[in-house]
C-alpha positions as CSV (number, residue, x, y, z in Angstrom):
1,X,170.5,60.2,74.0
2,X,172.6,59.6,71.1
3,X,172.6,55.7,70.7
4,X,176.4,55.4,69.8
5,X,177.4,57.8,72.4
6,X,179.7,56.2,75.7
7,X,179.8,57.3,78.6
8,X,182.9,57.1,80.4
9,X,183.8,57.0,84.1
10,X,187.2,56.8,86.6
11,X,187.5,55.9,89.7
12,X,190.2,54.2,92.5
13,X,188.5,50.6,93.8
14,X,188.4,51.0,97.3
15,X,188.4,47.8,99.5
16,X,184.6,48.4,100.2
17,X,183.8,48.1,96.1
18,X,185.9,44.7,96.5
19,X,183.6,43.7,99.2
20,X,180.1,44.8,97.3
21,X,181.4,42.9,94.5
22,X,181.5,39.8,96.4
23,X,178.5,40.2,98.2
24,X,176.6,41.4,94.8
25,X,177.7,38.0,92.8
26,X,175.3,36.4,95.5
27,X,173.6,38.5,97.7
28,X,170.6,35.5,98.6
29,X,173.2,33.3,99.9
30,X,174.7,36.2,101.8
31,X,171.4,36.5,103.8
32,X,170.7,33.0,104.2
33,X,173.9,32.5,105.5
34,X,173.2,35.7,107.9
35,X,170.2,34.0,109.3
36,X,171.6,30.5,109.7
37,X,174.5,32.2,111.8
38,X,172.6,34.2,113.6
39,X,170.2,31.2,114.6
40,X,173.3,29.1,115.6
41,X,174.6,31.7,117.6
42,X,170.7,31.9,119.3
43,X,170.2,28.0,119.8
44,X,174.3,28.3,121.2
45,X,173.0,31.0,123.6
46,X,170.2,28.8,124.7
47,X,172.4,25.8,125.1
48,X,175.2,28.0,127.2
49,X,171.9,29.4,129.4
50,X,170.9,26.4,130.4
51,X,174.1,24.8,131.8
52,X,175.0,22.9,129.3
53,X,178.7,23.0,129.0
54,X,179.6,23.2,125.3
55,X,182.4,25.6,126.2
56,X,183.7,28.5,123.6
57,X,184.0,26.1,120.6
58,X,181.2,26.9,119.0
59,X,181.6,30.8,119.6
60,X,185.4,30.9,118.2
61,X,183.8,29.2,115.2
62,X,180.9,31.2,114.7
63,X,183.5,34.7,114.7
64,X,186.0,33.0,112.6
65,X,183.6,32.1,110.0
66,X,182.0,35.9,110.1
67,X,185.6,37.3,110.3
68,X,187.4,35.2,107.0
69,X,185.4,36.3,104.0
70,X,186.5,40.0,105.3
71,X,189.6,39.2,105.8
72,X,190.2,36.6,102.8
73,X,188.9,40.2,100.8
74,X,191.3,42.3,102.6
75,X,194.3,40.3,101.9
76,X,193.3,39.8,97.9
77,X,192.8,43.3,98.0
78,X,196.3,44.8,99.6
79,X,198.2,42.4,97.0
80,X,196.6,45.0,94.1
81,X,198.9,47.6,93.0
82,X,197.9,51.3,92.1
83,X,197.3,51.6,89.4
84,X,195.5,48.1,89.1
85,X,193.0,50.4,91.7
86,X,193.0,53.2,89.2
87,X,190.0,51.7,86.7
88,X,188.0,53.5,83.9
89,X,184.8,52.3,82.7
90,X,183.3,52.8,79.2
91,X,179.7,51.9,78.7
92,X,178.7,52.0,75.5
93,X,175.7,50.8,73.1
94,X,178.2,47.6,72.1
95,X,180.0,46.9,75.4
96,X,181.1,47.7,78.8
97,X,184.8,47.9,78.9
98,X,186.8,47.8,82.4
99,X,190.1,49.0,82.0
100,X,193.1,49.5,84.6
101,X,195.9,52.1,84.7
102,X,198.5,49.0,84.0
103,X,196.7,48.5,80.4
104,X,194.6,45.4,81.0
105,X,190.9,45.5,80.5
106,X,188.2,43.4,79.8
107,X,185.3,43.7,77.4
108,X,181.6,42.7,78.2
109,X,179.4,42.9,75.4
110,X,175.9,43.8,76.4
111,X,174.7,40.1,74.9
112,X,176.0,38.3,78.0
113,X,174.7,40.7,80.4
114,X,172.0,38.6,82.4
115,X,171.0,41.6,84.6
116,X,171.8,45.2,85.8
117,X,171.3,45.8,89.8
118,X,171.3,49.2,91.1
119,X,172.0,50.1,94.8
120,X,172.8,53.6,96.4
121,X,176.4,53.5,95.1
122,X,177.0,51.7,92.2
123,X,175.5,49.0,89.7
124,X,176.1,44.9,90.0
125,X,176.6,43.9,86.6
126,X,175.1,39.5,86.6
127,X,177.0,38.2,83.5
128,X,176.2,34.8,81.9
129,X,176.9,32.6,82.7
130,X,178.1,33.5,85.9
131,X,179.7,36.3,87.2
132,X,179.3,39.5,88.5
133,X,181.4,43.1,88.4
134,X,180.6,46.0,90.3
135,X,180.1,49.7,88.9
136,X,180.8,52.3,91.1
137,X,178.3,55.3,90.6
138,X,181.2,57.8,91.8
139,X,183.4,56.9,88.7
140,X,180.8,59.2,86.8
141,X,179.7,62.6,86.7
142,X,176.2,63.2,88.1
143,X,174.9,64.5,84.6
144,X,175.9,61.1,83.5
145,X,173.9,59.1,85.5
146,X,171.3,59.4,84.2
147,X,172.0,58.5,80.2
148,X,173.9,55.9,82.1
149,X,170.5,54.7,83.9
150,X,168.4,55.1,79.9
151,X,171.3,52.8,78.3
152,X,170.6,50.3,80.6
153,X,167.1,50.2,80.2
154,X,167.2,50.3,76.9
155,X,169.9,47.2,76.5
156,X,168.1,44.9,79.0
157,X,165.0,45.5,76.8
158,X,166.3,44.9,74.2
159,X,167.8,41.4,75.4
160,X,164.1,40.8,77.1
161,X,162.4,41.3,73.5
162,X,161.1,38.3,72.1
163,X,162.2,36.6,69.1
164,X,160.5,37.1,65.8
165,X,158.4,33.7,65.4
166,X,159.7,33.0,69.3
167,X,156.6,32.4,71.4
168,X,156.7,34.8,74.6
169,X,156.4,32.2,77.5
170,X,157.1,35.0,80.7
171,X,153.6,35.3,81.6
């Protein structure tokens, strides 16, 4: 692969990329919140089974806490116009820009790039020092996956490479 070559990808966002971005900027806390609600809603069954009369509280809590993240999503989501959905990406040796159809884009130079995360359909990009954008697979051609997959490799070791004089402390 040519070094300075970018490779460029379109897509619409779909609510569900708007919902793996979320879930992608912290996807521990996502499953530790999982398991704590699912044990509440266990020790609440217990509680309810044995006669103790704690009424539906604590089950209209427990599905209005699992329903607002979606529906806090949903809502950000609808108030995006078309062709703020309409995004191209450019990934190139320098940068990865995000651009919209309105004109607006934003530039991430590989050098804050913490980590790359792959999944089935798309790429969670960790910036530093915090953050997290999501890279639909679909806004590329199949052909370009994989250069796409060899940039990243090659950027993240790159950033991983030790420092001249630096002393490698990773184990």
């Amino acid at each position: 692969m040519n070094n300075d070559k970018t490779i460029v990808g379109n897509t619409e966002i779909t609510l569900a990329d708007q919902m793996r971005t979320i879930f992608w900027s912290a996807p521990r806390r996502f499953c530790i919140g999982g398991a704590v609600v699912v044990v509440a809603l266990l020790v609440m069954g217990a509680v309810a089974a044995y006669g103790e009369d704690i009424g539906g509280v604590p089950v209209i809590i427990a599905v209005v806490c699992l329903l607002l993240w979606p529906i806090l999503v949903a809502l950000s989501f609808r108030r995006l116009g078309k062709e703020q959905k309409l995004v191209t990406y450019e990934i190139g040796s320098d940068q990865i820009t995000v651009r919209d159809a309105t004109g607006a884009a934003v530039i991430f130079p590989w050098k804050i790039v913490r980590r790359v995360r792959e999944s089935r359909s798309g790429f969670a990009i960790n910036l530093m020092p915090a953050g997290t954008r999501w890279i639909p697979k679909r806004a590329f051609a199949a052909d370009a996956i994989p250069s796409l997959h060899e940039l990243i490799e090659r950027k993240m070791a790159e950033r991983n490479a030790p420092v001249d004089g630096a002393v490698d402390r990773r184990g």
